[in-house]
FIZA-450927 format. One record per residue (C-alpha): residue in one letter; z, y, x. Coordinates in steps of 0.2 Angstrom, whole numbers, padded with zeros to 4 digits, always signed. Each point is the difference from the previous one (the first is absolute). Layout:
aZYX...
***
This chain:
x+0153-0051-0132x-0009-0011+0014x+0011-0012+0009x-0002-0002+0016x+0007-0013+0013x+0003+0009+0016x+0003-0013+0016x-0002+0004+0021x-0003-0011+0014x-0005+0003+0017x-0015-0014+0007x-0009-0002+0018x-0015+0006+0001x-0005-0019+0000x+0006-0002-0017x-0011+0015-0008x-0018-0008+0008x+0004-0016-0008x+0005+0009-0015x-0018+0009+0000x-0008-0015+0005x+0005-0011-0015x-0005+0014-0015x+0016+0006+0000x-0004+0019+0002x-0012+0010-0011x-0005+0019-0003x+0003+0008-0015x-0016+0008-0006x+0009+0021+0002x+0003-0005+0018x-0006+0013+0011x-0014-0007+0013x+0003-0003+0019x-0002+0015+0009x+0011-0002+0016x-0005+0009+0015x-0002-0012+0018x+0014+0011+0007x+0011-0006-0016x-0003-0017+0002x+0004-0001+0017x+0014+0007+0000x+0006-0010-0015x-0001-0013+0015x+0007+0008+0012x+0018+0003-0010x-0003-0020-0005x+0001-0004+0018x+0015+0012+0003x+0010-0007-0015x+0000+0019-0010x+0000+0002-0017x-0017+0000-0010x+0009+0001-0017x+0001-0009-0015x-0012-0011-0011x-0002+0003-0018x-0006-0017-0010x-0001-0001-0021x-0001-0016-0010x-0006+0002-0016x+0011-0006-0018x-0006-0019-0002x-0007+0006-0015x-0013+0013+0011x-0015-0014+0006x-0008+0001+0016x-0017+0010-0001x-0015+0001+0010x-0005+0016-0006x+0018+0007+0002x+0001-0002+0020x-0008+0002+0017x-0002-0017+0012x-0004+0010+0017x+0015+0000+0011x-0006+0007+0020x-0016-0007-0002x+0004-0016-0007x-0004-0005-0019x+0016-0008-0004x+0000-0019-0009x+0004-0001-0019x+0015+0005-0008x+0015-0012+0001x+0015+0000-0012x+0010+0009+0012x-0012+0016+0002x+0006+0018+0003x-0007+0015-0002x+0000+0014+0014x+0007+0015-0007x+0005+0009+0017x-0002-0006+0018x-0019-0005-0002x-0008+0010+0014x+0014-0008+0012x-0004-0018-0007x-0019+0003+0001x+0002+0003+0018x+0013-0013+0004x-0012-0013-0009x-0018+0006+0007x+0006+0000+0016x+0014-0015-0001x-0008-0014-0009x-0009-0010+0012x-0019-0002-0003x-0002-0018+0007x+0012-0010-0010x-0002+0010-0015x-0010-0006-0016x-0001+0017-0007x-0018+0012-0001x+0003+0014+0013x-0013+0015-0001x-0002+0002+0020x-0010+0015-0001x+0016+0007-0007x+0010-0007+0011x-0006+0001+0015x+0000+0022-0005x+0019-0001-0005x+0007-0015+0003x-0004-0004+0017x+0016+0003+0010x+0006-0005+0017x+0015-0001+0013x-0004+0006+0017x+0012-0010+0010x-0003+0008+0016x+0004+0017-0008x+0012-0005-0012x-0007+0007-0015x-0010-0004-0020x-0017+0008+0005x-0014+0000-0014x-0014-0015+0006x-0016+0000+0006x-0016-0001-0012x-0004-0014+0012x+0013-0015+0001x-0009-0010+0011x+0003+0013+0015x+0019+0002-0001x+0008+0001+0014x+0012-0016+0002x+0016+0011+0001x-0005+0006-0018x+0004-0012-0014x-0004+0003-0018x+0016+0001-0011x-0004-0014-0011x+0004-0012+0013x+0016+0008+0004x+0004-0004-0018x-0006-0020+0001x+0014-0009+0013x-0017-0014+0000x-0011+0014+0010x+0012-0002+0015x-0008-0014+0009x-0016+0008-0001x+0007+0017+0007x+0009-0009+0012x-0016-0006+0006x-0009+0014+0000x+0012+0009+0012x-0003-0015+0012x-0019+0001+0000x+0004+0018+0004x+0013-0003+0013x-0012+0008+0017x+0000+0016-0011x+0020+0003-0001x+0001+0006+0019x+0013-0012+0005x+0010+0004-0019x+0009-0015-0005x-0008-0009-0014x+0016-0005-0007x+0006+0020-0002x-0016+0002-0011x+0003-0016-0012x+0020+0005+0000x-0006+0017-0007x-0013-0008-0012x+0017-0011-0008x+0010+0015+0001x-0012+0010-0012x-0008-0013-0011x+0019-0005-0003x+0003+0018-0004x-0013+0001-0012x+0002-0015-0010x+0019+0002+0000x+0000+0017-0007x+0009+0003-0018x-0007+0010-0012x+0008+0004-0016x-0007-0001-0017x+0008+0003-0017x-0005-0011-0014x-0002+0006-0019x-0003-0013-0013x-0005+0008-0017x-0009+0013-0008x-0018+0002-0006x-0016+0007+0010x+0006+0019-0006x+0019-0001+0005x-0011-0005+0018x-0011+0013+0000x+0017+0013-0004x+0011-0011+0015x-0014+0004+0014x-0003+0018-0004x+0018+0003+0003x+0004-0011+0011x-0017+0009+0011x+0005+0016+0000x+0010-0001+0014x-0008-0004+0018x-0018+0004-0005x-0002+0007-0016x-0009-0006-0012x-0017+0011-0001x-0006+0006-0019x-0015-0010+0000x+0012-0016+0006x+0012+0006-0015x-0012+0004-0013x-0010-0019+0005x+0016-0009-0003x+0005+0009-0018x-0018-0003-0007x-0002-0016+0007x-0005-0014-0014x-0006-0015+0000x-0019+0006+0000x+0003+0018+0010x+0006+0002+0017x-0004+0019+0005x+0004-0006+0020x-0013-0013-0002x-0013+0009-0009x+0001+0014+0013x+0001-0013+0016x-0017-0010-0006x-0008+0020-0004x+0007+0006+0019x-0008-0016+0006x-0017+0000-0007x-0002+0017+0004x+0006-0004+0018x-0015-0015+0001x-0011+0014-0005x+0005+0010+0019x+0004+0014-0009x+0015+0003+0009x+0008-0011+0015x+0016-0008-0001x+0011+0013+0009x-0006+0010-0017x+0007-0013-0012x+0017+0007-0005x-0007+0018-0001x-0015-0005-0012x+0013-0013-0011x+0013+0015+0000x-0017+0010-0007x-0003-0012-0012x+0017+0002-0008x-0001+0018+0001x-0016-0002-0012x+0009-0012-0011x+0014+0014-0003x-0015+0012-0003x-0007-0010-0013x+0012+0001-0015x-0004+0022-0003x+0009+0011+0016x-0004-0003+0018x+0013-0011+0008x+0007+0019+0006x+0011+0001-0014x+0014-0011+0005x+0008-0002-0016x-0015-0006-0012x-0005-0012+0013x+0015-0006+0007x+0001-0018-0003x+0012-0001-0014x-0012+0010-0010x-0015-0010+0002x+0008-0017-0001x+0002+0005-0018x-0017+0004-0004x-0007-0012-0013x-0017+0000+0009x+0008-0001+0017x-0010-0017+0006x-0018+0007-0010x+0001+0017+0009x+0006-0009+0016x-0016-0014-0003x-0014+0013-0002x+0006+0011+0014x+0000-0015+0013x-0017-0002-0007x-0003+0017+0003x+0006+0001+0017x-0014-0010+0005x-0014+0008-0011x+0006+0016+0009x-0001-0008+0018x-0020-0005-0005x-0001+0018-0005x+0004+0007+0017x-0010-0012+0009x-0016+0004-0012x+0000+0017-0004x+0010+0007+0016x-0001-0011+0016x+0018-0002+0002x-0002-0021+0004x+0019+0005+0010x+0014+0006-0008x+0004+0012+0015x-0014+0011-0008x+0008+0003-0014x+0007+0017+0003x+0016+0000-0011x+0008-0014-0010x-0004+0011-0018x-0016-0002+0003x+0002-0019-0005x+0013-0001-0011x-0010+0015-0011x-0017-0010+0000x+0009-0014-0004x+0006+0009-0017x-0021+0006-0003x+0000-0021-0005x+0015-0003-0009x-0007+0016-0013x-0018-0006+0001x-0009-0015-0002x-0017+0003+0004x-0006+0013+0017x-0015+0010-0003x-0010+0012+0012x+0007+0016-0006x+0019-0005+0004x-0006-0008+0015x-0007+0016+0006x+0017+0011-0004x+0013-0015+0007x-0011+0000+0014x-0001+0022+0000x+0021-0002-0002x+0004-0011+0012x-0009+0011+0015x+0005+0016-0007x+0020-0007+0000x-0004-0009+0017x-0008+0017+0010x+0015+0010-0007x+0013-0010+0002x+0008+0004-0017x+0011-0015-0001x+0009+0006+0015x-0001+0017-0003x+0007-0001-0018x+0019-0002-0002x+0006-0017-0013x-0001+0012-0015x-0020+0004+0005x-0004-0017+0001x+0007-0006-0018x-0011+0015-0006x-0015-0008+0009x+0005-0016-0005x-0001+0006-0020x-0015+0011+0005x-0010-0017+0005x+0006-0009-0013x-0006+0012-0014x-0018+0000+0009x+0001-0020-0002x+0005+0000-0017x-0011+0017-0006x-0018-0004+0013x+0004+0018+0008x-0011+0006+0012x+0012+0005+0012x+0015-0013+0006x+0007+0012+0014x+0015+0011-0003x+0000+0015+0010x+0016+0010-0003x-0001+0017-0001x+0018+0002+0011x-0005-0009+0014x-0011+0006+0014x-0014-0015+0002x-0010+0001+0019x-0009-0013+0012x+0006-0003+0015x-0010+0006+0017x-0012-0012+0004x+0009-0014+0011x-0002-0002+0019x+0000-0021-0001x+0004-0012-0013x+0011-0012+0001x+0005-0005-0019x+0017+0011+0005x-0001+0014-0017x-0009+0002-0015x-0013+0015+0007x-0003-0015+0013x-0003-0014-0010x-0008+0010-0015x-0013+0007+0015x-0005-0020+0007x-0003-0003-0017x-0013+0011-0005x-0008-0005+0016x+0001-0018-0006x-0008+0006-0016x-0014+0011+0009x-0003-0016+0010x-0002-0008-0015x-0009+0012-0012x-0004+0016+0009x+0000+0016-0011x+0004-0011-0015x+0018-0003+0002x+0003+0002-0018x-0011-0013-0006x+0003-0010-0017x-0009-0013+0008x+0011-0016+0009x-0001-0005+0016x-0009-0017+0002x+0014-0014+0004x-0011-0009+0005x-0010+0010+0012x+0016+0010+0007x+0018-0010+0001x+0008+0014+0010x+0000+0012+0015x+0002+0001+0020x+0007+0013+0010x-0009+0001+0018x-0001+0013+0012x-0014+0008+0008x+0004-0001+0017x+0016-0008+0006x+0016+0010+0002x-0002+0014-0009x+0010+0001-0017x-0007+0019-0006x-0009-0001-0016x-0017+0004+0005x+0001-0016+0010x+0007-0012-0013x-0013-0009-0012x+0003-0009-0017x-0013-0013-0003x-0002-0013-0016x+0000-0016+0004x-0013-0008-0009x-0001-0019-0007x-0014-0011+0007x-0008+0010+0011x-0001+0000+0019x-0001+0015+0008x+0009+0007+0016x+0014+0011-0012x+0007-0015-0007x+0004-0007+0016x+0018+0001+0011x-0007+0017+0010x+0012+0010+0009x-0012+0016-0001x-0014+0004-0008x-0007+0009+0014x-0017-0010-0001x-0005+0010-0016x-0003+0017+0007x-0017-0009+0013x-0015+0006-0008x-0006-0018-0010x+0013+0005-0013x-0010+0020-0002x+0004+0005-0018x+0012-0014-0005x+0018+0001-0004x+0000+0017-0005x+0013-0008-0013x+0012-0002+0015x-0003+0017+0003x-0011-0003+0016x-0015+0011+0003x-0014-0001+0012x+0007+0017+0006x+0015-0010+0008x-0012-0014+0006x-0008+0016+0006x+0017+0006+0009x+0004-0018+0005x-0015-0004+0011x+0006+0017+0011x+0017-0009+0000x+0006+0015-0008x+0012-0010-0011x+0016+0011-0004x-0013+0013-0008x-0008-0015-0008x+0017-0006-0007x+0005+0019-0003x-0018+0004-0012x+0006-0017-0011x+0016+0007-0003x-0007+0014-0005x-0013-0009-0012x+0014-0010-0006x+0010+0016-0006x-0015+0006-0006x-0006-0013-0011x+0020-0002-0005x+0001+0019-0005x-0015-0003-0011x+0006-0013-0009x+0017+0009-0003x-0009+0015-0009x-0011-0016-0011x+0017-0005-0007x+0004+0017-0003x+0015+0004+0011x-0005+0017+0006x+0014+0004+0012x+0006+0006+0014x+0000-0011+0015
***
């Protein structure tokens, strides 16, 4: 039985920023990541200034006989890479999103000897006090225009900032409108003392190893906001050398660098990720109870299958970009899609023609039929196993079509605004016909070098109806008018471009239609061309249905 020292003390805020400051915090390595929302932080603030309850602190010591491990902990605190350990660190088992925010937005940049990331900061650390309004307000990306009334809450934390606010409000004095000075600097006390004064509990536990840790914080987080699986299973796997949360962090982040999604997409993707991570180990992550996270903590393979699957996660994202145009996430039409293509590389090590050819012949004929929405949990394990067996046996054919459920296309769209799968699955075969024309189904990879993703423009400004919107490849090194910022692309129905662009579905027929100014029949003949060309390559993929 572990014996554990349990003590509680109640500090100023004061206290804790010295504390961090001197080494004397560290992050356990199954620590879930910062992930607070502005609205959170500043309302973490805003009950600091008005004395309520933010809760309680949860700090560990280790046994002496447990050393202090580089490999074992995390240094970044709110930006701030902390200083080396001291004899007196602790460990934050709960409370680490409200000290994360207390010390990226408390700890005064100035007087400071630590590293602050302030690209970091200035995105989620950056807060303010209005003190004509009364109230924590997120700052500006620029500093150096803040109002004068507006004072960043670091110096509200640091009692040797008041001489300079103090003289700030005087050099602003002709802006008050006859306000007393003084009732501005009385307020500036009032809430710096507030927040510097404030006591926040903490409850220290001496004792233990790294695994009665790891046990302490997935209890103690499952009240407030639980604890999700993938922040579970990362801190019961975590050793020494593997860290699931990290691996998956410096995979979300490359793939990010790479502008494959944007960063309102980050959660969504990581939560993706995971999703395939469950789907590695034999069922699709659909059946709860063979990928729930007891289960796979207990596989003896659980850190080789996670390692190649990350690996694969990216081999998967070049695969979309070379052999489908989707260089966005957003034109991925279902989250399957992914996490299947994903398993194609954890079975095979090597991608040939032919399997190119049918992932490529799967993936439209599950995008146009919208089968992973159509199809109930149950369906989906079965096209789950169906793919899997054409991995593992080089079957032609890796689409399930089940016999039960009745398989259409949508009508054709009126617009396209990313909003559906028929929607998204239509701008991209118009991506791909831009790119390859009746060859959608090509073996062959798009040129990286040549084409690093697309454009959406429009025809003629205002109009959002398919036949006016135009998908265009933006092409590396090479100056011509389509690459640039254009808010139509009116210019290439004159006659100098006659018999180009017919890729983009423009004919001399609408350049024809456009120098009569007859442009709604001119934008009415492309949608036609476009479902045309659309219906024809539904029947190459063999979908011969109704629609």
């Amino acid at each position: 039985m572990t014996n554990l020292q349990i003590n509680a003390r109640v500090r100023r805020l004061a206290y804790y920023l010295d504390d961090f400051e001197k080494g004397n915090f560290r992050i356990p390595f199954f620590q879930r990541r910062y992930k607070w929302s502005p609205e959170e932080r500043r309302d973490l603030f805003d009950s600091i200034i008005k004395g309520y309850p933010i809760g309680t602190v949860l700090l560990w010591k280790p046994s002496d006989d447990i050393a202090y491990d580089p490999d074992y902990e995390d240094r970044n605190i709110g930006s701030y890479t902390s200083d080396t350990p001291s004899e007196y660190s602790n460990y934050i088992l709960d409370g680490f999103q409200r000290l994360s925010t207390i010390v990226g937005c408390l700890i005064n940049p100035n007087t400071t000897n630590l590293i602050r990331d302030e690209i970091e900061w200035l995105e989620n650390f950056n807060l303010i006090y209005n003190f004509k309004d009364d109230r924590v307000e997120i700052g500006p990306k620029n500093i150096e225009k803040l109002d004068f009334y507006k004072v960043q809450l670091y110096k509200l934390a640091d009692t040797r900032e008041f001489y300079d606010i103090q003289t700030k409000f005087a050099q602003n004095i002709n802006l008050l409108n006859g306000e007393d000075i003084n009732n501005y600097l009385s307020k500036f006390k009032e809430i710096a003392y507030k927040i510097q004064d404030y006591m926040l509990p903490s409850v220290d536990i001496s004792g233990g190893d790294f695994e009665t840790a790891n046990q302490m914080f997935v209890r103690v987080n499952t009240r407030g906001k639980p604890v999700n699986e993938e922040e579970q299973l990362s801190a019961i796997t975590s050793t020494e050398s593997f860290r699931l949360g990290a691996r998956i962090s410096e995979l979300v982040e490359k793939i990010e660098k790479g502008n494959f999604f944007n960063k309102k997409k980050r959660e969504s993707f990581r939560e993706n990720i995971f999703r395939t991570i469950q789907s590695s180990f034999g069922p699709l992550y659909l059946d709860s109870k063979a990928t729930d996270v007891e289960v796979l903590s207990k596989k003896p393979n659980f850190s080789e299958v996670v390692t190649r699957t990350l690996e694969n996660c990216n081999f998967s994202v070049d695969f979309f970009k070379k052999y489908l145009a989707i260089f966005d996430l957003k034109y991925i039409p279902a989250n399957l899609h992914f996490i299947f293509l994903v398993q194609y590389f954890n079975i095979k090590e090597k991608l040939v023609k032919e399997d190119i050819y049918n992932l490529k012949l799967w993936f439209w004929q599950s995008a146009y039929t919208n089968c992973f929405t159509k199809y109930n949990p149950s369906k989906r394990k079965k096209a789950f196993e169906y793919f899997l067996k054409f991995c593992r046996e080089n079957n032609t054919n890796a689409f399930y079509w089940d016999p039960d459920v009745q398989l259409d296309i949508e009508t054709f769209p009126d617009k396209i605004d990313f909003g559906g799968v028929r929607k998204q699955t239509l701008a991209l075969f118009m991506v791909n016909y831009a790119i390859h024309k009746n060859s959608i189904l090509t073996t062959e990879p798009i040129n990286s070098n040549i084409i690093t993703g697309i454009n959406e423009y429009k025809l003629f400004r205002n109009e959002n109806s398919i036949g006016n919107t135009v998908f265009v490849p933006i092409q590396r090194n090479m100056l011509n008018d389509l690459n640039k910022k254009q808010t139509s692309l009116q210019y290439l129905l004159s006659d100098e471009f006659r018999g180009q662009y017919e890729e983009l579905f423009i004919t001399d027929e609408m350049r024809d239609l456009y120098a009569q100014r007859k442009n709604k029949d001119l934008l009415l003949i492309r949608e036609k061309l476009i479902e045309k060309k659309e219906h024809e390559f539904i029947e190459r993929i063999e979908l011969y249905l109704d629609f």
